[in-house]
C-alpha positions as CSV (number, residue, x, y, z in Angstrom):
1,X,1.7,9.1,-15.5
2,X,3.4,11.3,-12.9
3,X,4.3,14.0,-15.8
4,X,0.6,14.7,-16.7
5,X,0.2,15.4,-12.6
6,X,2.5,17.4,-12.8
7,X,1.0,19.0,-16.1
8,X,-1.9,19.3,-14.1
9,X,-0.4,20.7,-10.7
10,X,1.5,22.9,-12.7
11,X,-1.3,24.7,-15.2
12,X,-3.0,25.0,-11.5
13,X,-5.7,22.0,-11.7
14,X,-7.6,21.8,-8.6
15,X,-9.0,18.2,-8.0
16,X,-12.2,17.4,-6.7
17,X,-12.6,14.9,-3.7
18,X,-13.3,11.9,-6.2
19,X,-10.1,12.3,-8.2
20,X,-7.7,12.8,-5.4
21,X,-9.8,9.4,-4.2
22,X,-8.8,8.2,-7.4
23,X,-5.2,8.9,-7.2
24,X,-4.7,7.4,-4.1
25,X,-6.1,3.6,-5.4
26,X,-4.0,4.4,-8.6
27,X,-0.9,4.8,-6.2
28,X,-1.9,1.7,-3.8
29,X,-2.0,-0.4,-7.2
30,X,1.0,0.7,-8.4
31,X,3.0,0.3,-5.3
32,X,3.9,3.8,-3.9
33,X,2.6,4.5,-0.6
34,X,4.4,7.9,-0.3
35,X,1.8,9.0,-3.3
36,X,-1.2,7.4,-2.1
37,X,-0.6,9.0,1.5
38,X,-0.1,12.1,-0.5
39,X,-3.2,11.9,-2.1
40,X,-4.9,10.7,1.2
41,X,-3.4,14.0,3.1
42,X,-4.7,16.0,0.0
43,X,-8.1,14.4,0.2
44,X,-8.4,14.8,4.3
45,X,-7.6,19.0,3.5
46,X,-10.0,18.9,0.7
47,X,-12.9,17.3,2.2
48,X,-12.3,16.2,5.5
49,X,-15.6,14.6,5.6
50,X,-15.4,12.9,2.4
51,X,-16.2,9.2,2.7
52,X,-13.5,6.6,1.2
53,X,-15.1,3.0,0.9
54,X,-13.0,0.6,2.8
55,X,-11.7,-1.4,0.1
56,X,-9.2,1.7,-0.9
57,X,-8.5,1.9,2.9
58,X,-8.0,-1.6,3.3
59,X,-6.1,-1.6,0.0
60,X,-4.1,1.1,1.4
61,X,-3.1,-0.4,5.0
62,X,-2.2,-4.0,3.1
63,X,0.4,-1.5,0.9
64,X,1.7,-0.1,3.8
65,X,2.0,-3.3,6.0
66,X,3.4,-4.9,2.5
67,X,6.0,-2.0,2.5
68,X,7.2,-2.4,6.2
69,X,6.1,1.2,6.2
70,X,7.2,3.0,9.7
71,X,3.7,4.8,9.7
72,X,1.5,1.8,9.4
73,X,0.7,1.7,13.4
74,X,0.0,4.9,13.9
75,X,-2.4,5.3,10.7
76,X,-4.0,2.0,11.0
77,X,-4.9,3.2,14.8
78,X,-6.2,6.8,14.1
79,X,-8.2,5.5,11.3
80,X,-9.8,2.7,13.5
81,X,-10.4,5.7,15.9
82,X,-12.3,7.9,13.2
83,X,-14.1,4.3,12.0
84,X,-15.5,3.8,15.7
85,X,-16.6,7.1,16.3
């Protein structure tokens, strides 16, 4: 899977707001939060006011809380920010 992004990255594939969305539930089911918060920061610089349903986010957070990852606080507050305001 990770060669054919590369492929893609490579031959100079841009990828549209729904793939990158994509991407980053592929990478929360597969376990690597490193790629689906790369695929997150991609989507954010995309389309900053693209819309991801809360199951990915959710899906997401539980990865990251799953992983003891050291960034879990601080992303689960700014998105509870953006997701009250």
């Amino acid at each position: 899977m990770y060669v054919a992004k590369e492929e893609f990255e490579a031959s100079g594939y841009v990828y549209s707001s729904g793939v990158l969305a994509t991407l980053l539930d592929i990478m929360v089911h597969f376990g690597n939060p490193d790629e689906a918060e790369a695929s997150l920061r991609k989507l954010n610089g995309l389309a900053a006011d693209f819309v991801l349903d809360e199951h990915k986010l959710l899906d997401f957070a539980t990865l990251l809380v799953s992983k003891n990852h050291f960034k879990v606080k601080m992303w689960l507050h700014g998105m509870l920010l953006c997701m009250c305001s």
